[in-house]
N, CA, C and O atoms as CSV, one atom per row, in Angstrom:
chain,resi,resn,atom,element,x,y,z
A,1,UNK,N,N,0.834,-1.174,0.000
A,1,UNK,CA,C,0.000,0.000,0.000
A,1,UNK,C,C,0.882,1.241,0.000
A,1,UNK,O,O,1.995,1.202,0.526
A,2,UNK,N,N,0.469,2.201,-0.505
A,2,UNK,CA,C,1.401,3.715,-1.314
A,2,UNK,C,C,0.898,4.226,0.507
A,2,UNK,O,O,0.036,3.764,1.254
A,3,UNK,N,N,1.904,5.361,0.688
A,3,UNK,CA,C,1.688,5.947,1.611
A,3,UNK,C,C,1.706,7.417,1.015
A,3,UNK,O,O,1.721,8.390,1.769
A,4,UNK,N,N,1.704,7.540,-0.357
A,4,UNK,CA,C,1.161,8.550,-0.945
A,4,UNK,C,C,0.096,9.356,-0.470
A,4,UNK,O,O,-0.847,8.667,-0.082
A,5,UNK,N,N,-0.094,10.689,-0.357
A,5,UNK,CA,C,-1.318,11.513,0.499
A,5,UNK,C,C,-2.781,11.002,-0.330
A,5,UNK,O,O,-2.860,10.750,-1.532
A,6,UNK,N,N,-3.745,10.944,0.553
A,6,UNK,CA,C,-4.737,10.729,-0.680
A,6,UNK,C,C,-5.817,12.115,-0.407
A,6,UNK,O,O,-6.183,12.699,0.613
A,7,UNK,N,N,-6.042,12.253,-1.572
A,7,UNK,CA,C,-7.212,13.461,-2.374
A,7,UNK,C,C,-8.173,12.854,-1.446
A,7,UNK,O,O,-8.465,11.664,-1.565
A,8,UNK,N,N,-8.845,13.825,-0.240
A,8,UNK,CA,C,-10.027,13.599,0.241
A,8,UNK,C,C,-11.224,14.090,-0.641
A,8,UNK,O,O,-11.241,15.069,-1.387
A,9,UNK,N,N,-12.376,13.047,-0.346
A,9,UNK,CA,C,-13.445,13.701,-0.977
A,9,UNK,C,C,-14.057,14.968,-0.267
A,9,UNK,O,O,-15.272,14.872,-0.442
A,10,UNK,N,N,-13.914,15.562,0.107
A,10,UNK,CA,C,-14.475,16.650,0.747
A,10,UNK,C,C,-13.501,18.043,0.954
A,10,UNK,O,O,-12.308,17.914,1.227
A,11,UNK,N,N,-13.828,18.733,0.872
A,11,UNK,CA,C,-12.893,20.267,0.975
A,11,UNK,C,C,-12.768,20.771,2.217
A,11,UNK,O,O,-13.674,20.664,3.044
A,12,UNK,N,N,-11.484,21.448,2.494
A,12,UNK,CA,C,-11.672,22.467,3.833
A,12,UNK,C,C,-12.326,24.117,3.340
A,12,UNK,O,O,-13.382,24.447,2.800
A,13,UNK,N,N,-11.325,24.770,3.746
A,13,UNK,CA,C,-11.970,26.557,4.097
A,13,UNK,C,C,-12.058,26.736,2.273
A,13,UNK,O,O,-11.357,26.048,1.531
A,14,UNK,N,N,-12.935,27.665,1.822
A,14,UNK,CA,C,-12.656,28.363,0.423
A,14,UNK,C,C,-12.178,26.883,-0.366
A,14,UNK,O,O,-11.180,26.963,-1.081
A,15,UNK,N,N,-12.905,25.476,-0.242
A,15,UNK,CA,C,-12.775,24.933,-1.130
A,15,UNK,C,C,-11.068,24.042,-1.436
A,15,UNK,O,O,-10.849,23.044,-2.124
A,16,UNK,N,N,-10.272,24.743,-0.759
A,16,UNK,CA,C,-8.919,24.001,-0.860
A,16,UNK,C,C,-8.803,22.397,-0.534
A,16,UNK,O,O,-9.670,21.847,0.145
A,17,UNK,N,N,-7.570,21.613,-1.112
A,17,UNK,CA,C,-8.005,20.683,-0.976
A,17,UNK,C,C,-7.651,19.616,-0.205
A,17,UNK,O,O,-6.677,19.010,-0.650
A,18,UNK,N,N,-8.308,19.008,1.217
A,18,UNK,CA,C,-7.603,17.732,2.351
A,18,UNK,C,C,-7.256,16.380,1.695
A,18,UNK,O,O,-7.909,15.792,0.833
A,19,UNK,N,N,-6.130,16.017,2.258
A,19,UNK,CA,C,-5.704,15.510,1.891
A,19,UNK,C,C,-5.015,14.013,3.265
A,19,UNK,O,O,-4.744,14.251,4.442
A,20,UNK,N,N,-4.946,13.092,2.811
A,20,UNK,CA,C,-4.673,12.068,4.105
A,20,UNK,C,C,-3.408,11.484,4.008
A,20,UNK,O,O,-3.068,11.065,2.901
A,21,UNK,N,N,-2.626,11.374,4.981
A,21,UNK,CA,C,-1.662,9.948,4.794
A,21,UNK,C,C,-2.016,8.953,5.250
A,21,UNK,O,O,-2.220,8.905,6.463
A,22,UNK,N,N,-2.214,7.795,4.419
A,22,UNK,CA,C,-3.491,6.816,5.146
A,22,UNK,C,C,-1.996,5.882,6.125
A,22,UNK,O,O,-0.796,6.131,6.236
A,23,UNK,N,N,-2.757,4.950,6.576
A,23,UNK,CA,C,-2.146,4.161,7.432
A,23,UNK,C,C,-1.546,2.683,5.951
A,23,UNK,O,O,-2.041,2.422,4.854
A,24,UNK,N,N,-0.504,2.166,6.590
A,24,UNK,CA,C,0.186,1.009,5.794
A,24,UNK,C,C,-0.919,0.097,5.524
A,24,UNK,O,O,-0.370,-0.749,4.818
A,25,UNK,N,N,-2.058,-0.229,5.642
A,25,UNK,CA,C,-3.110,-0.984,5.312
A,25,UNK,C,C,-4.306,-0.406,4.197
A,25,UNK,O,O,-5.101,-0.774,3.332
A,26,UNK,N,N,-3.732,0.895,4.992
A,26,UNK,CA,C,-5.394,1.973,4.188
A,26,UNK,C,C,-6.274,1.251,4.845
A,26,UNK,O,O,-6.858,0.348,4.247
A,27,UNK,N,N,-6.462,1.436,5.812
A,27,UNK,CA,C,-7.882,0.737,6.054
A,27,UNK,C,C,-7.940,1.557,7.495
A,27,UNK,O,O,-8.446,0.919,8.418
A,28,UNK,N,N,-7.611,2.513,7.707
A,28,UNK,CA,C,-7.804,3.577,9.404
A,28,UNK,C,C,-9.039,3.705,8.878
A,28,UNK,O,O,-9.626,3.238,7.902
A,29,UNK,N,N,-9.424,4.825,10.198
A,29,UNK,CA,C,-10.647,5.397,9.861
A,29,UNK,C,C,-11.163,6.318,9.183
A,29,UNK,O,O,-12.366,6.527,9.026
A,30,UNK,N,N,-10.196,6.957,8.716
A,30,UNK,CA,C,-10.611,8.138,7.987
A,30,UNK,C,C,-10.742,7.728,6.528
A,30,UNK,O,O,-11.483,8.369,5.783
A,31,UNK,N,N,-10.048,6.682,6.096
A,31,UNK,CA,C,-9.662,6.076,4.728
A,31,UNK,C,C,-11.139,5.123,4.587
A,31,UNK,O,O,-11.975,5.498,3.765
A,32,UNK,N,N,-11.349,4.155,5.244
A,32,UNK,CA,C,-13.282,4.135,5.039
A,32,UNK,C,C,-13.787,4.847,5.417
A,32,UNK,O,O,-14.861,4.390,5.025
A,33,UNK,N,N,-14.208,6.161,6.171
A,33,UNK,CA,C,-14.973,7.141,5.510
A,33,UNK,C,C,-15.039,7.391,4.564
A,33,UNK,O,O,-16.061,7.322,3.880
A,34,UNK,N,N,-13.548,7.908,4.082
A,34,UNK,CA,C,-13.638,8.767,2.315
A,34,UNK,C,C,-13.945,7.767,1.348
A,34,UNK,O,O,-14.525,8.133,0.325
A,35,UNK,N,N,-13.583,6.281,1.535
A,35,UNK,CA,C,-14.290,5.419,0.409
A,35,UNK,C,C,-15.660,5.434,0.608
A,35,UNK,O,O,-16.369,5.395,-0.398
A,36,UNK,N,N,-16.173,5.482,1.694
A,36,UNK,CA,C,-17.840,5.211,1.492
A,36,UNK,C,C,-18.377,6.649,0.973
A,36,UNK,O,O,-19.403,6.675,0.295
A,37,UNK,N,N,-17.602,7.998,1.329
A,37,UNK,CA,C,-17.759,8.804,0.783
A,37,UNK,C,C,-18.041,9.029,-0.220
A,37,UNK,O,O,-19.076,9.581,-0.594
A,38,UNK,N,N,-16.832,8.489,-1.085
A,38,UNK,CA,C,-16.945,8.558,-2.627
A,38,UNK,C,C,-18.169,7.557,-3.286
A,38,UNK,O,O,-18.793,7.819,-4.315
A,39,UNK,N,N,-18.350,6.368,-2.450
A,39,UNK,CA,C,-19.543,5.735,-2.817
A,39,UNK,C,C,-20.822,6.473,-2.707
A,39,UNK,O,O,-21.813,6.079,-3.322
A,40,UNK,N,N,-20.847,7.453,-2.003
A,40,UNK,CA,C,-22.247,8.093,-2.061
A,40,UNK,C,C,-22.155,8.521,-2.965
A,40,UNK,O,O,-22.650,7.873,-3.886
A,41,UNK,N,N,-21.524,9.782,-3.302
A,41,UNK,CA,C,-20.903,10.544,-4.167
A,41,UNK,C,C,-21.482,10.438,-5.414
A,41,UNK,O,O,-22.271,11.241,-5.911
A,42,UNK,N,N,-20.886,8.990,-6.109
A,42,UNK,CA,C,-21.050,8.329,-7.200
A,42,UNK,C,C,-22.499,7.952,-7.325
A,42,UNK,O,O,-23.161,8.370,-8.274
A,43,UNK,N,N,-23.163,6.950,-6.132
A,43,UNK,CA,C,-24.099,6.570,-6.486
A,43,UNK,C,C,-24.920,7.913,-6.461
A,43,UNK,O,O,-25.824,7.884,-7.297
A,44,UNK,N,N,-24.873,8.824,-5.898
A,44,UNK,CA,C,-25.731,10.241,-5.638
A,44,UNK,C,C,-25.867,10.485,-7.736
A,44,UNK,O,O,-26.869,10.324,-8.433
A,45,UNK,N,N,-24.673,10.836,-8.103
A,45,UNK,CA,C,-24.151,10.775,-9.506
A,45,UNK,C,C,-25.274,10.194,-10.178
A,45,UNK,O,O,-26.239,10.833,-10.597
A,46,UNK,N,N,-25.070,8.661,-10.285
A,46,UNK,CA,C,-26.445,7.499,-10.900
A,46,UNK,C,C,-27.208,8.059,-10.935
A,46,UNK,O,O,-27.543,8.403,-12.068
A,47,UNK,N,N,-28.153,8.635,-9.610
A,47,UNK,CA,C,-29.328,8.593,-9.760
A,47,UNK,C,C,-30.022,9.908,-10.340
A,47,UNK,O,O,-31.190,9.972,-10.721
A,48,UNK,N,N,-29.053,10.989,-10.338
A,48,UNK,CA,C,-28.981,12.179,-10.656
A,48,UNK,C,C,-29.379,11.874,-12.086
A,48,UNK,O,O,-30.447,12.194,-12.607
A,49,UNK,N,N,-28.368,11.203,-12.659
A,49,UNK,CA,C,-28.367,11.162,-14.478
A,49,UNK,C,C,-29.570,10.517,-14.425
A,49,UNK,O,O,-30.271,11.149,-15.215
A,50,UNK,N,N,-30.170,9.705,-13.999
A,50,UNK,CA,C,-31.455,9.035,-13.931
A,50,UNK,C,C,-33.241,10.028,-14.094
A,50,UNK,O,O,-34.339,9.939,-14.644
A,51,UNK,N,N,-32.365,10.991,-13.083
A,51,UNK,CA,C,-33.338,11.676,-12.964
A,51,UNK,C,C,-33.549,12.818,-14.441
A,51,UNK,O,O,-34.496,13.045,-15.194
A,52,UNK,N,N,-32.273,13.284,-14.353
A,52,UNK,CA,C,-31.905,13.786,-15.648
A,52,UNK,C,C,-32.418,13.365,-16.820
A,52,UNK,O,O,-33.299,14.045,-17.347
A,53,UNK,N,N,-31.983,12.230,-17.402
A,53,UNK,CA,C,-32.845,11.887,-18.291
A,53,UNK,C,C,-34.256,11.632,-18.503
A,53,UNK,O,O,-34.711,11.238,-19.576
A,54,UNK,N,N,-35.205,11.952,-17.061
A,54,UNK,CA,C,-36.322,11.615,-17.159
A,54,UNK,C,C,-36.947,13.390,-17.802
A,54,UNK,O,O,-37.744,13.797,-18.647
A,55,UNK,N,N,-36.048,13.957,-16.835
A,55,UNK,CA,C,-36.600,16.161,-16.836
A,55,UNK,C,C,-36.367,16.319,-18.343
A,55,UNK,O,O,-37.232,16.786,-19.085
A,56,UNK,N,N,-35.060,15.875,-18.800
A,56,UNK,CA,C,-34.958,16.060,-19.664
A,56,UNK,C,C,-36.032,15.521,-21.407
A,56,UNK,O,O,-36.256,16.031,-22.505
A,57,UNK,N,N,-36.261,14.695,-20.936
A,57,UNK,CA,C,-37.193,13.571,-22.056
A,57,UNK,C,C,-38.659,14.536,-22.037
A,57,UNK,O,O,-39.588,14.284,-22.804
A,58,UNK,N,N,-38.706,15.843,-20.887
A,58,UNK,CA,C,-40.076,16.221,-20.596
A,58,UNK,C,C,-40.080,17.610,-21.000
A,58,UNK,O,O,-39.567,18.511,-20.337
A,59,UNK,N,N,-40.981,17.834,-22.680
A,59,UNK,CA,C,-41.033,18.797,-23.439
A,59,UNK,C,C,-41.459,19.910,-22.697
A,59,UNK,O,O,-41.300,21.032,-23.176
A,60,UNK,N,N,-42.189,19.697,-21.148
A,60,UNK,CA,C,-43.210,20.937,-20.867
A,60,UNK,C,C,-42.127,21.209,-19.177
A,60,UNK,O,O,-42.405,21.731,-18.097
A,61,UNK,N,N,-40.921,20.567,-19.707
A,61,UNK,CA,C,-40.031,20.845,-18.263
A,61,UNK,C,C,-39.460,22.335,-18.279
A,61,UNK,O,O,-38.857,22.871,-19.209
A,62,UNK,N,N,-39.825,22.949,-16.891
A,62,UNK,CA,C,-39.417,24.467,-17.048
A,62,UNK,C,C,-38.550,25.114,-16.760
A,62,UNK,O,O,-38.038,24.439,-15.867
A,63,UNK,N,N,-37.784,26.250,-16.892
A,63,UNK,CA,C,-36.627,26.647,-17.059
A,63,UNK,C,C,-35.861,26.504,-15.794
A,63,UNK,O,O,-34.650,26.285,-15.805
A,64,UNK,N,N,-36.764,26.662,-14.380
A,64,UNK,CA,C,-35.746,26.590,-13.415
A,64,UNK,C,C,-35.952,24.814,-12.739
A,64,UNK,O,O,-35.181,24.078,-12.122
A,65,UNK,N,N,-37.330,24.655,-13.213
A,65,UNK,CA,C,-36.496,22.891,-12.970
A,65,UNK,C,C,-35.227,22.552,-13.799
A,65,UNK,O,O,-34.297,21.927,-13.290
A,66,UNK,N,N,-35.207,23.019,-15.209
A,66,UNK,CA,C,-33.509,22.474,-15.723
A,66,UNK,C,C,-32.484,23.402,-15.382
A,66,UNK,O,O,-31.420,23.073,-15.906
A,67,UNK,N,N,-32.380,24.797,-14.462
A,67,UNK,CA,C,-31.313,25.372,-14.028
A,67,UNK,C,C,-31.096,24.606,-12.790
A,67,UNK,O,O,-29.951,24.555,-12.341
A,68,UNK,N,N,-32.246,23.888,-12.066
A,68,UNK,CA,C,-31.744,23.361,-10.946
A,68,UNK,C,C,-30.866,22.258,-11.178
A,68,UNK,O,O,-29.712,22.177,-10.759
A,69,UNK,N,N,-31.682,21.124,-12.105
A,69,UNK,CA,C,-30.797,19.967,-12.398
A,69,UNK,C,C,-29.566,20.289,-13.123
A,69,UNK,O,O,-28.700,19.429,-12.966
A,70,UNK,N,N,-29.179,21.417,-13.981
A,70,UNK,CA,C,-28.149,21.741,-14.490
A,70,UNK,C,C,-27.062,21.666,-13.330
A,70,UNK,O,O,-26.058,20.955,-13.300
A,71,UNK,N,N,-27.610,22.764,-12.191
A,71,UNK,CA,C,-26.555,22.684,-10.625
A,71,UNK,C,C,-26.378,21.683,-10.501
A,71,UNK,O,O,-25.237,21.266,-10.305
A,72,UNK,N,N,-27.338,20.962,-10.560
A,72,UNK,CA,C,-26.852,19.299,-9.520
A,72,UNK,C,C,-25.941,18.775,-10.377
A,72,UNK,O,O,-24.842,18.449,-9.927
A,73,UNK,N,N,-26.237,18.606,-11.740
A,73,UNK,CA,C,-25.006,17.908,-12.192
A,73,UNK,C,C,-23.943,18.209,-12.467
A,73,UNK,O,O,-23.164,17.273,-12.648
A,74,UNK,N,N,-23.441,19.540,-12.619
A,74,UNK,CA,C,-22.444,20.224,-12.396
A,74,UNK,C,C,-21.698,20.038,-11.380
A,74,UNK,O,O,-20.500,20.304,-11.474
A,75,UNK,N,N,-22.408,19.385,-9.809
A,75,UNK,CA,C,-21.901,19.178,-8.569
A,75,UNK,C,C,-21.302,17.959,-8.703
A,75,UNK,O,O,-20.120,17.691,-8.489
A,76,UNK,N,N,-22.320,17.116,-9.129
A,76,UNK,CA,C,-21.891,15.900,-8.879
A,76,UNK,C,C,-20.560,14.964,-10.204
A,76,UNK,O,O,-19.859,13.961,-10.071
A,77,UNK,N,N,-20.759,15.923,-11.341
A,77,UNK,CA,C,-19.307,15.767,-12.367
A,77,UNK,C,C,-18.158,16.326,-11.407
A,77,UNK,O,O,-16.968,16.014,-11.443
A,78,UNK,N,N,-18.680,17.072,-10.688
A,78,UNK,CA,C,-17.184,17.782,-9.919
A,78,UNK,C,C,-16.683,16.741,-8.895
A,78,UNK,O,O,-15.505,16.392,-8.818
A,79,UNK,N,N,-17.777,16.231,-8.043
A,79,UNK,CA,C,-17.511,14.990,-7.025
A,79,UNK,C,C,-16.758,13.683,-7.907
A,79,UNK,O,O,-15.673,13.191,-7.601
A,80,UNK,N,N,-17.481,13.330,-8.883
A,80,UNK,CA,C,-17.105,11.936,-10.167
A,80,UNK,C,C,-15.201,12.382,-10.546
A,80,UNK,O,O,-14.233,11.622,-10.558
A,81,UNK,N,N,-15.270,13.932,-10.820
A,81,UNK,CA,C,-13.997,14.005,-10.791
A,81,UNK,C,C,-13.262,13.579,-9.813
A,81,UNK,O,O,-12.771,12.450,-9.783
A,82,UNK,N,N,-13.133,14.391,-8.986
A,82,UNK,CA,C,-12.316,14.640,-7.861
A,82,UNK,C,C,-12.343,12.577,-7.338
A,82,UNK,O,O,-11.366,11.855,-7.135
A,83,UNK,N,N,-13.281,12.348,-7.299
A,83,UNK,CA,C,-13.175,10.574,-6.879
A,83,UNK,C,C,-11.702,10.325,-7.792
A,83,UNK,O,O,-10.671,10.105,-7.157
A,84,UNK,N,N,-11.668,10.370,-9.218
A,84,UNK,CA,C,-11.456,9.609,-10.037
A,84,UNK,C,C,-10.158,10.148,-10.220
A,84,UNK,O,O,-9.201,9.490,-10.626
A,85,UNK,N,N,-10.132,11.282,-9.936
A,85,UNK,CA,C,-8.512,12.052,-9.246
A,85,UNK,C,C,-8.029,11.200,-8.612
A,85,UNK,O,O,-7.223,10.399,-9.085
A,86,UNK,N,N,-8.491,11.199,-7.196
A,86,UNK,CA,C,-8.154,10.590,-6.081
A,86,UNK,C,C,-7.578,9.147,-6.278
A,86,UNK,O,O,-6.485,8.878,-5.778
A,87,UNK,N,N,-8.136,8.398,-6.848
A,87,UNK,CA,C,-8.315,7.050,-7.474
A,87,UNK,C,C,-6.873,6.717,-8.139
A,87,UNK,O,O,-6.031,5.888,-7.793
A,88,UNK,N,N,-6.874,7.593,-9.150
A,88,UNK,CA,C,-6.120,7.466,-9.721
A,88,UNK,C,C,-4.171,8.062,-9.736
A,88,UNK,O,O,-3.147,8.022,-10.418
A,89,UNK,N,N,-4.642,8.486,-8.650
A,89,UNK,CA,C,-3.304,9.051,-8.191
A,89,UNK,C,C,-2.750,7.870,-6.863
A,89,UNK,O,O,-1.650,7.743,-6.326
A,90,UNK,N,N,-4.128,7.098,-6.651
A,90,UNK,CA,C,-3.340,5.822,-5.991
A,90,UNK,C,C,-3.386,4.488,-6.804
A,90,UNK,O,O,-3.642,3.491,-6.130
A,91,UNK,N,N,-3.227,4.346,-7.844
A,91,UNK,CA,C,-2.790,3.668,-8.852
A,91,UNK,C,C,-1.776,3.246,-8.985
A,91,UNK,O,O,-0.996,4.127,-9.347
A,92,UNK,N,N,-1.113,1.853,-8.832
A,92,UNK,CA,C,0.844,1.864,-8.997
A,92,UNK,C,C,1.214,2.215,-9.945
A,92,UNK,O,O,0.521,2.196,-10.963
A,93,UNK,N,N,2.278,2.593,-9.907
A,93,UNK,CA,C,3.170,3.491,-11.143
A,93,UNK,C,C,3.395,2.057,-11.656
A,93,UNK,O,O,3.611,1.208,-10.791
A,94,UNK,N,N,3.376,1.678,-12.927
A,94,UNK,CA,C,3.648,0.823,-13.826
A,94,UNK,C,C,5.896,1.222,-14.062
A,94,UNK,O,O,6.358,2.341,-14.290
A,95,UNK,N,N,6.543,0.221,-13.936
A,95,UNK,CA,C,7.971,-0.181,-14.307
A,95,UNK,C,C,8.134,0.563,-15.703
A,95,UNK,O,O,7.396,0.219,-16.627
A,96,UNK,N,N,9.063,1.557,-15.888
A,96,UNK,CA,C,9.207,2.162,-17.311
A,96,UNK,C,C,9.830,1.147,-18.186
A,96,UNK,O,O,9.775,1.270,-19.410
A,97,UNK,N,N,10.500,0.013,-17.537
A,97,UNK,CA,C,11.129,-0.819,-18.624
A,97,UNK,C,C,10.360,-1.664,-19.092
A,97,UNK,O,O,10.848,-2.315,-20.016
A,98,UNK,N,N,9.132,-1.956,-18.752
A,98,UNK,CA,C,8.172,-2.869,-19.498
A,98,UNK,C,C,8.350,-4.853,-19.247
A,98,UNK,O,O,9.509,-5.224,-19.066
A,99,UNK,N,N,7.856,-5.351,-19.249
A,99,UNK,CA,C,8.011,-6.771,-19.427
A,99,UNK,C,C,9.158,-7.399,-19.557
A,99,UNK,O,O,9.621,-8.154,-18.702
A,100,UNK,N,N,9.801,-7.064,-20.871
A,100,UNK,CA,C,10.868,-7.747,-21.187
A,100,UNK,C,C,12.475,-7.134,-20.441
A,100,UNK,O,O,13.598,-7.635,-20.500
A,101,UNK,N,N,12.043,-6.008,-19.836
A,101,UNK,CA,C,13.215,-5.518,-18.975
A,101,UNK,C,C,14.010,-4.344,-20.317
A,101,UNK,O,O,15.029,-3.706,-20.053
């Protein structure tokens, strides 16, 4: 396990961004929080587009029902990011010499 900082899902003051050194297991407490975190997150995401495609499919849907859902999904691409940041910055670095050495 990387003892690399990890991208919290959640922000401190003005949005800047927390960050953890998890424990040699990853598995403290703060490190399942932020995974179940990001599981809301995401599934929050799902159901959003779900909903989305329903407002959207609806010719007589009105301007501030789609400025609202516009916000939400704007929020929740920002959360899908930031997960997939996070994620991916604890990813192992792949060997530059490849297979055959």
């Amino acid at each position: 396990m990387s003892t690399q900082p990890r991208l919290l899902p959640w922000s401190g003051e003005a949005g800047k961004p927390w960050y953890l050194v998890p424990s040699e297991d990853g598995k403290g407490y703060l490190s399942r929080l932020a995974d179940e975190m990001e599981a809301v997150q995401l599934r929050m995401g799902a159901e959003l587009l779900g909903h989305a495609r329903v407002l959207l499919g609806n010719p007589k849907a009105e301007a501030g029902e789609l400025r609202f859902l516009a916000n939400r999904l704007v929020e929740a691409l920002y959360d899908a990011l930031r997960v997939a940041e996070s994620r991916g910055r604890r990813l192992p670095v792949a060997d530059d010499k490849g297979a055959d050495g």
